[in-house]
N, C-alpha and C positions, 0 to 999 in steps of 0.2 A: 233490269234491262228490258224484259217483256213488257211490263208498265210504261215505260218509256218509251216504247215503238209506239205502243197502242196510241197512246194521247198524240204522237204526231200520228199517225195514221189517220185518226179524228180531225184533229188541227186542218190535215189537206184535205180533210172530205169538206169541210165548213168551209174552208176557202171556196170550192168548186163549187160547192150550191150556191154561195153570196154570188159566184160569178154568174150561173146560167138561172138565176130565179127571179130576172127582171120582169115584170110583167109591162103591161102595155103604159100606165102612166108612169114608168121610170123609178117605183120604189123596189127597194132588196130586201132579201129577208133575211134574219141573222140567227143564229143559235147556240144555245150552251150545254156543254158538257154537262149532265149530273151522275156522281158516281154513288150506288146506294148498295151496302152490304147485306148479304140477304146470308141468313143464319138456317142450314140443314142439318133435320138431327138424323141420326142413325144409330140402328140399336144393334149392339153386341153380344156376343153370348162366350161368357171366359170361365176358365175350371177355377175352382179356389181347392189347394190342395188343406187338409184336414188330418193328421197325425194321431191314431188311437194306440194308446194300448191295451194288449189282449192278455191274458195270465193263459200257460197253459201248464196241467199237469203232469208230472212225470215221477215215477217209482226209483227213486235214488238207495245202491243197495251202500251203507259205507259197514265199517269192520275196527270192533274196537277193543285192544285187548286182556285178559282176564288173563289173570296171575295165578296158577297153583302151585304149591309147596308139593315137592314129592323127596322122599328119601332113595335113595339108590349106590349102591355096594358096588366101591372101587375096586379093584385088584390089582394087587403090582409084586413084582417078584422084587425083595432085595436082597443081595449078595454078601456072606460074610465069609470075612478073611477067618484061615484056619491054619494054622501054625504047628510045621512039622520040626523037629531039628534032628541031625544024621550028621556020623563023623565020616570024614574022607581022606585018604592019604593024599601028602602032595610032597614032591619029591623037588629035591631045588638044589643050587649047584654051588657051589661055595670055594673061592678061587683062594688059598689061603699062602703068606709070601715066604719063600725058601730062600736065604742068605750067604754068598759065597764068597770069599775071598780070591781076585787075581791078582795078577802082578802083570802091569801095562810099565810096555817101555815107550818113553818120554823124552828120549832123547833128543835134540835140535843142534842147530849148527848157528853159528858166531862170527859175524861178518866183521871183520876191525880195518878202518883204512889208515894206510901208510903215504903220508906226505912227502915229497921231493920235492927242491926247488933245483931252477938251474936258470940262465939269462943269456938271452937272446938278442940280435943288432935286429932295431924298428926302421927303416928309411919309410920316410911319411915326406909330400909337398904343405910346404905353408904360403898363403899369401898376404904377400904384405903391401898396405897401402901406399903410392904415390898421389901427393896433390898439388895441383897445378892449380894459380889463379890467373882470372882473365876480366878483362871490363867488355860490356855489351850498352848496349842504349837501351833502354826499356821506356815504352810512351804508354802513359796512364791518363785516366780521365778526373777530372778534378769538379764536383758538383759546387758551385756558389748557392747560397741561399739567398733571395729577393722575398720580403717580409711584406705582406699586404694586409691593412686591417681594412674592416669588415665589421655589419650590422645586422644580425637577425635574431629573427624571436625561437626564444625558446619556453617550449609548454613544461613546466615540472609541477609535480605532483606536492601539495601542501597536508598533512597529517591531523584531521581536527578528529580530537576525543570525542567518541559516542557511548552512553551509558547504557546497556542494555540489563536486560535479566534473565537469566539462563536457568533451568532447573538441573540439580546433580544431585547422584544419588550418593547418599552417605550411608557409611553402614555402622548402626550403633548396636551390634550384636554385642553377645556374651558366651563366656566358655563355661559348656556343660559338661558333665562328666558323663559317660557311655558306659556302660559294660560289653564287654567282648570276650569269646569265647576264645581263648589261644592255644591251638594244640600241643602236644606234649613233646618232648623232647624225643627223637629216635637215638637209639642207644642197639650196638650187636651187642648181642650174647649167645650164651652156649644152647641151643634148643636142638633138640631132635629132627630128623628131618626126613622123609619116605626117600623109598629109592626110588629112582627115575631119571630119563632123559633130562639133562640139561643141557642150555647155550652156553658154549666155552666163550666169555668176553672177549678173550685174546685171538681165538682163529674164528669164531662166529659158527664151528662145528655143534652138533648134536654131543652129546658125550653122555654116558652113560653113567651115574653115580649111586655106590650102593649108600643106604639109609643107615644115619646114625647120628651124632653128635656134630652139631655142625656151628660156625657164628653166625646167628642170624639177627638183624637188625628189627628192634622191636619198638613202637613208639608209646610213650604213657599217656595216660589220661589227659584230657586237653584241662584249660585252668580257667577260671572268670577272669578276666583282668580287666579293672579299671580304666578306661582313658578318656583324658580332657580334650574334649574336642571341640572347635569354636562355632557358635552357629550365630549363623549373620542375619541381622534387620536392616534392610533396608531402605531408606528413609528419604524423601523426595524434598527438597528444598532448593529457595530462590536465590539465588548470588547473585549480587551485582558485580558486570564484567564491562570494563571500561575497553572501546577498543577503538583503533584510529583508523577513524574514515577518509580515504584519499579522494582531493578536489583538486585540479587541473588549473593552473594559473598561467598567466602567459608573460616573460618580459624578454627584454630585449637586454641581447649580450654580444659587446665585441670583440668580432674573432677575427686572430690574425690567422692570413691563409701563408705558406710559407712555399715558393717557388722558387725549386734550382734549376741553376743554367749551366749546362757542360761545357768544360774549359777543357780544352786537351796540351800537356805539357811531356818536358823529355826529360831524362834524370839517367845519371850514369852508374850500372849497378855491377860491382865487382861480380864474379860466377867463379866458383871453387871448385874443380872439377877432380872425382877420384879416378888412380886408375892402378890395379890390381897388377903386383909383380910377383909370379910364383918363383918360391926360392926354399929348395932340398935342402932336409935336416936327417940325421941320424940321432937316433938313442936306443939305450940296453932297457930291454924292459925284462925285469925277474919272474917266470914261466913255474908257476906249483901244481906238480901231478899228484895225482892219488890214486894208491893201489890199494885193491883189497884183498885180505887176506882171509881166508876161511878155516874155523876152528871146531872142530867135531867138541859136543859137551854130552856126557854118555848119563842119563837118569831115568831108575827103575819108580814106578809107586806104587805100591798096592793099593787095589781099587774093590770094593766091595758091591758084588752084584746082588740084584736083588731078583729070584722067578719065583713066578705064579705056581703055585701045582692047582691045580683042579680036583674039587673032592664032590662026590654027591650025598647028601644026605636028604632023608625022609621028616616031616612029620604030621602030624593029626591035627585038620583044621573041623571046627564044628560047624555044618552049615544051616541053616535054617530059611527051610522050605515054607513057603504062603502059598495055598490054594484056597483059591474062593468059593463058597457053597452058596447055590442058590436057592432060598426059601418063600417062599408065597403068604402074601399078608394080604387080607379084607378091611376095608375101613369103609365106613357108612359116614355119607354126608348127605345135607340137603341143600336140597337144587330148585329154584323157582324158573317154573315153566310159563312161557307166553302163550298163551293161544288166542288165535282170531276168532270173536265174535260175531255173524253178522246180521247186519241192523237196517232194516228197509225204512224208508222215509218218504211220503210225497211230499214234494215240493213245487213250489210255482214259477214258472218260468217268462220272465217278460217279454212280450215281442210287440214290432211297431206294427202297425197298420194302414198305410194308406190307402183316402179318399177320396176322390175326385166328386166336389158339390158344381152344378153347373150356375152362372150368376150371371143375372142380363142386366146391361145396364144402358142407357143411351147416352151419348155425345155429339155437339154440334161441330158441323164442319161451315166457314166461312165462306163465300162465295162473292164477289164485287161482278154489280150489274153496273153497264153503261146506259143511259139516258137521256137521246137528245129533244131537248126543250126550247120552241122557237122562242124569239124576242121582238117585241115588238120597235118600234126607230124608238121608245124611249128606254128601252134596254130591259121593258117588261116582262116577265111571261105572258104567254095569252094564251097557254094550254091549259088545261087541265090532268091530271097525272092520276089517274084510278088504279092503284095496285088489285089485282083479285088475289083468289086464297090459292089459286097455282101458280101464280110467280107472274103473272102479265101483267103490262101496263099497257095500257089505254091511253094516248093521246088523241086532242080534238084542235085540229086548225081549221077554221073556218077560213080564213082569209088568203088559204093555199092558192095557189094556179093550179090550171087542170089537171087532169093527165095528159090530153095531150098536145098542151105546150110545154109540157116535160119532155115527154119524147122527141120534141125538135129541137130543145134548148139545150136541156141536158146533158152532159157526155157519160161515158162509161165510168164508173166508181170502183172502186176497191172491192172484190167479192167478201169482205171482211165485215163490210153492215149491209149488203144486199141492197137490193134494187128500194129507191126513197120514194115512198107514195103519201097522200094526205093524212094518212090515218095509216100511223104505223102501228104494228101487231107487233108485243113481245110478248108471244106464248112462249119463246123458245130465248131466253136472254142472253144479250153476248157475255161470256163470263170473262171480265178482266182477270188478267194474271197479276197472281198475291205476288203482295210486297216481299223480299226476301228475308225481312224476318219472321214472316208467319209461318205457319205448318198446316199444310193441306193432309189429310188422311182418308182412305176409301172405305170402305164397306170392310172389304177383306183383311183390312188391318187390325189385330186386336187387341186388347185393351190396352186402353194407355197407360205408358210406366209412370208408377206413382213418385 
């Protein structure tokens, strides 16, 4: 956008001179743009970083361990059992059964009933049907059928055979014979048995039972016994299975539709009507009482009791007393001991190091000078154009007008190329503004990214 003000900004300066630079016989002077890029270098001064490494020393203690055998003496006390035996009276109570003969009276009494009959007058009411008929009119309704046929389609389902194959499992097992162990038969018998509290089955009480001879249920030894038991294989196979596929057909069937029409008629219906006449009977009906009579029955039985006496007697149980003595034992074993060694080392330790090298380099920066070049009427140059070694160019028009028939012809210009004399000076160049794709950079900018 700057480039393109500039060149018009030129554009109206050339116009304005063409206009005011007639001289006296009527010719104009014309001129052209030249744009010439003028290349400045400039030097930089950038760090280049430089990564060393340094070793440094250091005294590393580590510890490594040595193994010695040493023997060293256990001690532990162990205890032995010591075995006394001492006899002790023990006194126990012994309930032994005394036998008596009573005589209980048993005596009861004997109800026996005595029958009487005797007959009594019953008056009861009965009722007895009267029936009376009668005619009524009864009106009923009488439905006619009106029969209409009829056309439509009916969809039914048609059955076609589909063969598939389905896997089932079959089992082609066989019977193996097991052995098993079968317990033994329980059997009571007569065993001895402690005394002690038992559960009475019949009241769920505690009950107290002295030791002695008792049936008790004992079971025998269990037995091997042999059994054939079946073990199954399993077996996966393909069967073909035919099954009917339902498919949807359509035809047409005619139906009669059947519509009644109500008729209403009259009809004469006899009506039987009951009606109840109560009418008094008498009868004897035979009346049976029963007395009872009571028979005293007078019975002695001798009953034989049985009581407890209570005896104490003593005797001598041997008991045998265990105290433990404690005795002290030494046993020597060996014991491997660890100890730490330690073990100094130097070693070398890595570290980085940064450099800063300083690096100069030079780079051009771009610059676009404007250059105006007169023409002569055949479109020639007629300058001459001397760059020096500071950046000036040197124009010569000989064929210019004065100064000052400038100053009266001339108007005021654009302060952008400064006042137009015959011999223009560019020590100082206009610097056109860079295109937008280049890159201008200063002094102070540093090094270029690579």
């Amino acid at each position: 956008m700057k480039l393109t003000s500039s060149l018009a900004l030129a554009a109206a300066f050339l116009a304005s001179d063409a206009a005011y630079g007639q001289n006296c016989c009527g010719t104009v002077q014309s001129y052209r743009l030249e744009y010439r890029q003028v290349m400045e270098e400039r030097q930089v001064t950038a760090y280049r970083i430089e990564n060393e490494t340094v070793y440094d020393e250091r005294q590393v203690t580590s510890y490594k361990p040595v193994w010695e055998t040493q023997i060293r003496e256990r001690r532990y006390v162990v205890a032995k059992p010591v075995y006394e035996t001492s006899e002790r009276e023990e006194r126990y109570t012994v309930q032994k059964p005394v036998y008596e003969t009573q005589i209980r009276d048993e005596s009861y009494d004997v109800v026996k009933n005595v029958y009487e009959t005797s007959e009594r007058e019953e008056r009861y009411t009965v009722q007895r049907p009267v029936y009376e008929t009668s005619m009524r009119d009864e009106r009923y309704t009488v439905r006619r059928e009106v029969i209409e046929t009829a056309e439509r389609e009916e969809a039914y389902t048609v059955m076609e055979p589909v063969t598939t194959y389905r896997p089932v499992q079959i089992d082609q097992g066989q019977y193996v014979t097991q052995y098993a162990m079968q317990p033994g038969a329980v059997r009571t018998r007569l065993a001895w048995t402690q005394s002690g509290y038992q559960i009475d089955p019949l009241t769920g009480a505690a009950v107290y039972q002295r030791g002695g001879l008792a049936w008790t249920p004992m079971q025998a030894p269990a037995v091997v016994v042999p059994q054939t038991v079946y073990q199954p294989n399993v077996v996966t196979a393909q069967v073909p299975q035919t099954s009917l596929v339902p498919r949807t057909e359509v035809r047409k069937v005619p139906v009669q539709t059947v519509r009644y029409v109500d008729e209403e008629m009259v009809r004469q219906v006899p009506v039987q009507t009951c009606r109840m006449v109560n009418e008094e009977q008498v009868r004897k009906v035979p009346v049976t009482v029963c007395r009872q009579v009571v028979e005293r029955v007078e019975k002695q039985t001798p009953v034989q009791v049985m009581r407890m006496v209570t005896e104490e007697q003593v005797r001598k149980v041997p008991v045998t007393t265990m105290k433990w003595v404690n005795e002290e034992k030494v046993d020597q074993e060996t014991v491997r001991v660890c100890k730490q060694e330690a073990v100094v080392q130097t070693v070398q330790v890595p570290r980085i190091v940064e450099k800063r090298t300083p690096v100069t380099y030079t780079y051009r920066v771009p610059h676009y000078v404007v250059n105006r070049v007169p023409l002569d009427p055949c479109g020639n140059p007629i300058s001459t154009v001397v760059p020096s070694t500071s950046g000036e160019v040197l124009r010569k028009e000989p064929t210019a007008p004065s100064k000052s028939d400038d100053a009266t012809q001339k108007p005021s210009l654009p302060s952008t190329f400064g006042p137009v004399d015959e011999r223009v000076n560019t020590n100082k160049p206009t610097e056109a503004p860079a295109p937008e794709g280049s890159t201008q950079k200063s002094s102070t900018d540093g090094a270029p990214t690579k």
